[in-house]
N, C-alpha and C positions, 0 to 999 in steps of 0.2 A: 071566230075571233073573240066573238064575250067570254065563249068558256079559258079561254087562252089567256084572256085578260084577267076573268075571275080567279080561274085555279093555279096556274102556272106563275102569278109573278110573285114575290115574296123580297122581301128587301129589307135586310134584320136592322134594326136598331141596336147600334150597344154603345156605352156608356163615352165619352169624348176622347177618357184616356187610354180605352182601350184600344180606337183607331186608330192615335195617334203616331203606333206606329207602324208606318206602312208596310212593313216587310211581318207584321204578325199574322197570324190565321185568318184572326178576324176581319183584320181591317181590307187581305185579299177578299173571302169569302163576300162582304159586303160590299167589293170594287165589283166582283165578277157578276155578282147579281142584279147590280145598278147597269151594268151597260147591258147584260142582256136584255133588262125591261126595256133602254132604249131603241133597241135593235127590235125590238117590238111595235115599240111607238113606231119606230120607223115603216114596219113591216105595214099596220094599221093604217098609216097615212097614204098608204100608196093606191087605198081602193079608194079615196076621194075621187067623185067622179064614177063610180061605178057602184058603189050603195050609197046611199042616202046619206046628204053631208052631215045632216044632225045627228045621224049614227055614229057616223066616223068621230064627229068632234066629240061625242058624250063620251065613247070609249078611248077616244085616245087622251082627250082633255080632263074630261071629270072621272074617267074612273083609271086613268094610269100615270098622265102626268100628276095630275093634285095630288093624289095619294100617297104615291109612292113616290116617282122619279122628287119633285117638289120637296116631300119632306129631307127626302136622301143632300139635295143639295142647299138645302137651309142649313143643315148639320155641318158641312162639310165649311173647315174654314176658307176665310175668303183667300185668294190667292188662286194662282196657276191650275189646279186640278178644278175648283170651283168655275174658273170660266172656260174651261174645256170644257164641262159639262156642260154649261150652260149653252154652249157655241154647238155643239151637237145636238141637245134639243132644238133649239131653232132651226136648226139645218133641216130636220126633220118637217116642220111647218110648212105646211101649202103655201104659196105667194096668194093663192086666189082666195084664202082666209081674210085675207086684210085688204083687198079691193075693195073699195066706197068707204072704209073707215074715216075719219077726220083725222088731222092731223093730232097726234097725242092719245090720240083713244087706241082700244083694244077690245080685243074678245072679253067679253066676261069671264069665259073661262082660262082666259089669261093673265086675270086682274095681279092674285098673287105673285105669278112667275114675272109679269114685269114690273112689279114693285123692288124684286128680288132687285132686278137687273138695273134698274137706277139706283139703286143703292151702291 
């Protein structure tokens, strides 16, 4: 899973007016890349419970959501596509992540992604 998470995910950056429009190369090329990484997350979340949670959350949280899926969806402007994504990362999240939390609180490693999400 780390080399999968290391090597395999890539998520281009390019410039706002380039994605702008949906229907260019680019802007496919970096939709296609964005959900596979999620589909990864996804794939990653599902050994909770069968490796070691601080594993699972470092790889899925600090080194695939932060990095990548995160930056992908700060870019993206807000509206419709912005909270699909956002509503499929969470889908992905364990419910037993957030057991004992307080109310208002969160993972650390979810600090950014819910700041996102109140905004």
């Amino acid at each position: 899973m780390k080399k999968s998470v290391e090597e395999d995910v890539f998520i281009p950056l390019y410039p706002k007016s380039t994605v702008e429009d949906k229907s260019s190369l680019h802007s496919k090329f970096q939709e296609r890349r964005f959900w596979s990484a999620v589909k990864l997350l996804s794939n990653v979340v599902l050994w909770d419970g069968i490796v070691q949670e601080d594993k699972v959350r470092d790889l899925g949280l600090s080194k695939l959501l932060n990095p990548y899926l995160l930056l992908n969806i700060l870019n993206t402007p807000l509206g419709l596509d912005n909270i699909e994504k956002c509503n499929k990362v969470v889908a992905c999240l364990p419910e037993r992540w957030f057991q004992g939390l307080k109310g208002g609180s969160t993972l650390p490693e979810l600090l950014n992604f819910s700041q996102h999400l109140l905004q």
